[in-house]
C-alpha positions, 0 to 999 in steps of 0.5 A, a space after each residue: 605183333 603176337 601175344 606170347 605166353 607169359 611162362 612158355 613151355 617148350 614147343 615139342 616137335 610134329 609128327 610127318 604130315 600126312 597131307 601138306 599144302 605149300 603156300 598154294 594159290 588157285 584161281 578162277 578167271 583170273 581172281 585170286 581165290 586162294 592165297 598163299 595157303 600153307 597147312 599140315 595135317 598129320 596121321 589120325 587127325 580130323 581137320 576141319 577148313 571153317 570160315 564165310 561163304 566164298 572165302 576159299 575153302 571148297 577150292 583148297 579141297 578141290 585142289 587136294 582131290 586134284 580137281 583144282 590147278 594150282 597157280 603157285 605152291 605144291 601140295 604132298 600127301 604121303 611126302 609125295 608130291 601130287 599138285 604143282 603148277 606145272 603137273 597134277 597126279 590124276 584124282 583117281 591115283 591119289 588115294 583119297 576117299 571123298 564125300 560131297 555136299 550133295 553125296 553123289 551117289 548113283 541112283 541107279 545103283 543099289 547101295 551095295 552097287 554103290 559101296 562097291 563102285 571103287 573095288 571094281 578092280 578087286 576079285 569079287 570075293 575081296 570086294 564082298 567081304 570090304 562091302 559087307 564090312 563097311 555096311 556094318 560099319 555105317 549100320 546099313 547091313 539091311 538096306 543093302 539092296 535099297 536105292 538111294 531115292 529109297 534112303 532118308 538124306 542121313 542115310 544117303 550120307 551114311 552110304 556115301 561115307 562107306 563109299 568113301 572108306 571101301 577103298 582104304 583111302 590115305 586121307 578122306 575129303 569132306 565138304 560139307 557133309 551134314 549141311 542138307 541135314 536137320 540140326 538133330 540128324 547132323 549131331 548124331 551123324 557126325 558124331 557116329 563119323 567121328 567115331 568111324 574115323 578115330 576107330 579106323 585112324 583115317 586122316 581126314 579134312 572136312 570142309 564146314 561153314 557150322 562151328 558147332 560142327 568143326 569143333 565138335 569133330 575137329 582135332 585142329 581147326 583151320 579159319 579161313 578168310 579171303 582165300 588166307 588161313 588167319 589161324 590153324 589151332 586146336 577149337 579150345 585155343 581158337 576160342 580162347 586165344 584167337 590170333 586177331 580181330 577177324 578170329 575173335 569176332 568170327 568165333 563163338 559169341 563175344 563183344 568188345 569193350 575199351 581197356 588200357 594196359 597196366 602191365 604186360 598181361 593186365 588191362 583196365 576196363 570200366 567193369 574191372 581189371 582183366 589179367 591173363 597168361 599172355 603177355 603183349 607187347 604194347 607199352 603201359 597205357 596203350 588203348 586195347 579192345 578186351 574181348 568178353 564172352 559170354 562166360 566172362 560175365 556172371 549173375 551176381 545178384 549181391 554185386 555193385 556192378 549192375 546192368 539192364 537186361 535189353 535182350 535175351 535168346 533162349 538156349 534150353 538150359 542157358 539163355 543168352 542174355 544182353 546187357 547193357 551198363 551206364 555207361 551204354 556197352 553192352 556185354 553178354 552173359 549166359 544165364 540159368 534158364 530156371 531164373 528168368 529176368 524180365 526184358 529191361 531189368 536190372 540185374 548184378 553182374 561180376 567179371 569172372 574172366 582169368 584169361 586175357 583176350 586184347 588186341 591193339 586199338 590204333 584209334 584210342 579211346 
């Protein structure tokens, strides 16, 4: 059962989708791959599919692009159908623009060759003006007569985008775009992308195994695991309010301690008692699993509660520290990195959680 918000608003109806997935099945040799899939994404928005390797979300992307036949379900973009079990709309008629891992571009061709390949029915002067325009959109104006073996790895992925973009596509596809990149690159990348996107109100739904990377582009994110959707929400929601276990322990940095309920929004545990917005269901006394982040527990060197120090991770200007109680549950915290604790240090902690994160623990104690 799901928690509920104590005090809920009313819900506030959504927009048309621009793309829609009707409980989609898609398989290979047999086994199923995706299962039962269902998810809207709207005009404007970027989506972002985010789980494990080999849980599917290729296949859905695929799948859209029409590349992938559907066993069971339908998928519409633009309220048009265009993949049931029984016939498929041509890839090349769907208006999506798509941009691969790997970028696919043609080595033989110039860069500006390359933009223009999908304009190849324009009259040359409409088809120079969109390739003059999407260079300077993607900031390769002067590199238009360059080869792709003459481009940097961030620059072939800036070429493939404009590729992408020149033929005004109703929605765009991209699966893991930045992935061959360096960590540096693939920030300043992709935030020059989500700008493109949100300037140009292109709906777009990437494909992304980085959580860093989906929550920093994605306006809704979609987590994924054996071919299912387990939650499509807003990053700040999945990491605040994950919809089970899998969510909570797939998204961000968190452990798990051992509660008991008091109250509907309220549970217990040995380093105090955690009340949130959301009420649940289970009846007073009920085990629970609290999920803690890093961001619940506090340095207090003046409080009663204390902790040893048995790791620690270095994160610039934070560092990740694990802690160890008494009683041997460990937590994690992050710590200013100006003040640094030895390994195996005791240190005061406070609980500084005002939200509420549960979930059922069917074996007790």
């Amino acid at each position: 059962m799901q928690a509920k918000l104590c005090n809920p608003i009313d819900a506030v109806s959504s927009p048309a989708a621009l793309l829609e997935l009707r409980d989609i099945e898609c398989r290979h040799g047999g086994q199923i791959v995706v299962d039962g899939l269902s998810i809207r994404v709207e005009e404007n928005t970027i989506a972002c599919l985010l789980g494990p390797s080999g849980c599917g979300k290729t296949t859905v992307l695929r799948a859209i692009a029409g590349f992938e036949p559907l066993h069971r379900g339908s998928i519409l973009i633009k309220g048009k159908t265009v993949s049931t079990p029984r016939e498929t709309l041509p890839p090349d008629q769907r208006r999506l623009g798509m941009v691969s891992q790997d970028y696919a571009l043609f080595p033989h061709l110039s860069v500006e060759d390359n933009v223009s390949f999908g304009l190849r029915r324009a009259p040359r002067a409409e088809r120079s003006t969109i390739v003059d325009r999407m260079l300077r959109t993607v900031g390769l104006d002067s590199a238009r007569k360059r080869y792709p073996h003459e481009l940097s790895g961030g620059q072939q992925q800036r070429v493939a985008l404009a590729r992408a973009l020149a033929i005004n596509p109703d929605l765009l596809l991209l699966d893991e775009p930045f992935s061959n990149l360096d960590i540096e690159l693939r920030e300043r990348l992709g935030a020059q992308v989500h700008e493109i996107l949100k300037e140009r109100g292109i709906a777009t739904l990437m494909v992304t195994h980085d959580q860093h990377e989906a929550f920093a582009l994605g306006d809704v994110v979609g987590i994924m695991n054996a071919g299912r959707i387990e939650q499509w929400d807003t990053p700040f929601n999945l990491y605040h309010q994950p919809a089970n276990r899998f969510v909570a322990g797939f998204i961000g940095h968190g452990v798990f301690v051992h509660g008991i309920m008091t109250a509907p929004d309220t549970a217990q545990t040995e380093i105090g008692l955690i009340r949130g917005e959301r009420c649940y269901p289970w009846p007073q006394g009920s085990a629970v699993e609290v999920l803690l982040r890093p961001d619940d527990v506090e340095l207090d060197p003046s409080a009663e509660l204390r902790a040893r120090i048995v790791k620690e991770a270095f994160k610039g200007a934070e560092i990740l520290c694990t802690l160890r109680l008494p009683s041997g549950v460990e937590l994690l915290s992050l710590f200013p990195s100006h003040r640094r604790h030895q390994i195996g240090a005791e240190v005061g902690i406070r609980l500084c959680a005002d939200h509420l994160v549960a979930f059922q623990n069917l074996q007790g104690t």
